[in-house]
N, C-alpha and C positions, 0 to 999 in steps of 0.2 A: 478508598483510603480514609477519609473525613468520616466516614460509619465507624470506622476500628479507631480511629484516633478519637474520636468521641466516647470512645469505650462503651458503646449502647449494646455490643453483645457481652459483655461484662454484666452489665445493669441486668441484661436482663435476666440472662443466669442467677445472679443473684436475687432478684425481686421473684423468680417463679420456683425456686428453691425454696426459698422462706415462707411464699403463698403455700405449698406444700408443707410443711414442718406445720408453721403455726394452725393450719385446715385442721391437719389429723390431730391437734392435740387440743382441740377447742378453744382456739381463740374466738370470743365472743363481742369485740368490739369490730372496729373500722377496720378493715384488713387494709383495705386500700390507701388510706391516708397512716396509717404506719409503716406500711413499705415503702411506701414512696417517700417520708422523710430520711427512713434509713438508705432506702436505696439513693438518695440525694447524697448522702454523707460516704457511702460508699464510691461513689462517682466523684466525690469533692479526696477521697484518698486517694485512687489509682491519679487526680491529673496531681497533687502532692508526690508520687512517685515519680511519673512521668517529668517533672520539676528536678527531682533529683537525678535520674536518669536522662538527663539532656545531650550530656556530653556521646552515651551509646546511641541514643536515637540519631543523633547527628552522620553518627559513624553508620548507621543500619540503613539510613534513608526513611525511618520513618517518623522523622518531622519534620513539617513543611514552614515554610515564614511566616504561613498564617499563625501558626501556635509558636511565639519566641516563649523564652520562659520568666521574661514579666508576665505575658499575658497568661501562660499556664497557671501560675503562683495566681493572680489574679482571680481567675475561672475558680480554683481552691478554693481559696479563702471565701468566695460568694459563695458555693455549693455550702463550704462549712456552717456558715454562717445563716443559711436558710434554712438547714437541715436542724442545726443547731435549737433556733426558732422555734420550729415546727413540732419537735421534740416537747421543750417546755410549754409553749402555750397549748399540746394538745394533750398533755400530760401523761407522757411515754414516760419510760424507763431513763432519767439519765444516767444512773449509774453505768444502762449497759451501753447509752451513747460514749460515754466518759473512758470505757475501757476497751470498745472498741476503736477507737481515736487513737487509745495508747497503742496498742497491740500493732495497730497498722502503720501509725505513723514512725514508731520504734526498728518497724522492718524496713522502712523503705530509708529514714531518713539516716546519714551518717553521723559520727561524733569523731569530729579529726579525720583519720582514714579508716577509719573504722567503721565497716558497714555488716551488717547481720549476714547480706546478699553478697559475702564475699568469699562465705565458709563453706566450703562445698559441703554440698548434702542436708547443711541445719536450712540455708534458703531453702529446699524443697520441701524441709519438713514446716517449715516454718511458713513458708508463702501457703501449703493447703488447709496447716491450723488457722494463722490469722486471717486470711483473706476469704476462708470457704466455708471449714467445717466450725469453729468457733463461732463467728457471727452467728450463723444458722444454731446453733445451742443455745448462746447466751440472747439473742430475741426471743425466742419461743421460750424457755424459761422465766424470761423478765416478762412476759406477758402474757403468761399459763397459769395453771396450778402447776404444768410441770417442774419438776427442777435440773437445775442444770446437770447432773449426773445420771438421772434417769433420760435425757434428751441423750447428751451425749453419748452413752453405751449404748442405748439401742439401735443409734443411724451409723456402728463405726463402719459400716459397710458403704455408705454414704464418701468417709472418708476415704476407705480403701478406693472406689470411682476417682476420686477429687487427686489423689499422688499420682497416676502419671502424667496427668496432665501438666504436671511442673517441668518435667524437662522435655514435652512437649512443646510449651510455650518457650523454651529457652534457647528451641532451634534456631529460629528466627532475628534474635538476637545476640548469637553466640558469638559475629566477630566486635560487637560493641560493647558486652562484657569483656572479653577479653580481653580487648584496649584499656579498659574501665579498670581492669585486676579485679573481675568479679570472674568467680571458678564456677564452672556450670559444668552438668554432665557434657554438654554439647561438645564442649571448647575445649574441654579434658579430654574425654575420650571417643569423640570425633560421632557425625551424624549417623555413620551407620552403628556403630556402638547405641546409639541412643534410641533408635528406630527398635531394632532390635529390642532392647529394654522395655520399651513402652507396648510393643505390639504383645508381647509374653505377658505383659503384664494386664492390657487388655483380653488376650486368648484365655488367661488365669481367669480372670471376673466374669467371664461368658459362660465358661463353666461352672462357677459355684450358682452362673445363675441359670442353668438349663431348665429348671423349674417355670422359668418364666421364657420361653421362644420368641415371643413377642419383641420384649426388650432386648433381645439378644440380636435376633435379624434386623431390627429398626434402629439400634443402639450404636451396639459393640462392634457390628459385619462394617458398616459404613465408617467407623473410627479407623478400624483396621486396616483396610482399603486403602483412605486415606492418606493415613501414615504410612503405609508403605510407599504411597506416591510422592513424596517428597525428596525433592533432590536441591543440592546447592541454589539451582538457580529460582526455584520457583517456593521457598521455604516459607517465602512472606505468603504470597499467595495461598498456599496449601493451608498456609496458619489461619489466616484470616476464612477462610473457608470453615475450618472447623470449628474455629471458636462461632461460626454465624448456625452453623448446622447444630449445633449443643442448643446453641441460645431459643433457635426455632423449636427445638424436640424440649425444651426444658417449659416453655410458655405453651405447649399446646399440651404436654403430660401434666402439669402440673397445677394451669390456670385454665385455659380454655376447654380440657378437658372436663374438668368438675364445676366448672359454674356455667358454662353453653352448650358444648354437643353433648353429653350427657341427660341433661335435662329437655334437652329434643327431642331425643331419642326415647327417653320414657315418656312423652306425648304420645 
């Protein structure tokens, strides 16, 4: 529990996504100490959500006393604040820290009762831009020759992967949305409606990618699987699972692939 509530398979989906983006497009400084500032600032937004989402975590069971939400807000503002740092003294991009701060803090945080994550369907469109596919464009463009339009159309298949995962992740917390008056496919039109949805929409992606077997059997079988095994009781579990099996196949395809056993291997 303390693993997923630390959001480290978050982190690290996004740090071996971004290692990939920025790899193929020739990033030629510090790969390492640029990820890991953003991926710091990353991790200082989901516990900013998790802040705001208190009241459903309450209701879900997934926060414990250890994490009240002084100390979450706490944890925030220090991740902000180092990442922040890290950014200007090693002379990153702040524009793209600056907007992606916006983007994500805009999604998570409310204004009155007014929440982005309250509109069925824009949260899902909106939680794979801001949280997924936009960071991974706007870094690699702030720190390429690329630019951000050419980044963006070429990985929309990237994005296509990253949409079902939203109401994926929303099984898990569909009864504390819904106390919350946040509308998720889940809480709308029930788990097996959603199962359903995500697993078609994974079958869909396996076949535009039959080209590649590999990532298909390794990938997409075990997603599917998966989510079909998910029932009322064990959602949390099942989630945390997947979100841990992504994060493993996202750091060995993406990082340890290209800078270790690769390079063994042509020894």
């Amino acid at each position: 529990m303390l693993f997923h509530r630390l959001k480290i398979p978050f982190a690290l989906i996004f740090f071996s996504v971004n290692f990939g983006f920025l790899t193929r497009y020739g990033f030629g400084g510090n790969i390492w100490l640029l990820l890991t500032a953003f991926t710091i600032q990353n991790f200082a937004m989901h516990w900013f959500n998790n802040f705001f989402d208190s009241i459903e975590d309450e209701i879900t069971g997934q926060r414990t006393t250890l994490f009240r939400p002084s100390l979450i807000l706490l944890l925030a503002s220090s991740a902000t604040a180092l990442s922040a740092w890290m950014v200007f003294y090693f002379g990153f991009s702040l524009f793209c820290y600056v907007v992606l701060f916006a983007l994500q803090f805009v999604y998570s945080a409310p204004v009155g009762s007014w929440r982005i994550k309250k509109i069925l369907y824009l949260k899902n469109i909106t939680g794979s831009l801001f949280w997924w596919y936009m960071p991974f464009a706007l870094i690699t463009a702030s720190h390429t020759a690329a630019s951000f339009r050419q980044v963006f159309m070429e990985n929309l298949s990237l994005l296509a992967i990253f949409m079902p995962f939203e109401p994926l992740w929303d099984i898990k917390d569909s009864d504390g949305d819904e106390a919350a008056g946040i509308k998720t496919i889940p809480n709308q039109f029930g788990l097996g409606a959603t199962k359903l949805l995500t697993v078609s929409a994974f079958l869909l992606l396996a076949v535009v990618k039959l080209n590649n077997p590999t990532y298909v059997i390794f990938f997409f079988l075990p997603l599917i699987i998966l989510t079909m095994l998910i029932t009322p009781r064990n959602k949390l579990l099942i989630s945390q699972v997947i979100m841990t099996f992504i994060a493993v196949h996202g750091f060995v395809g993406h990082v340890l692939l290209p800078t270790l056993i690769l390079p063994l291997l042509r020894k």
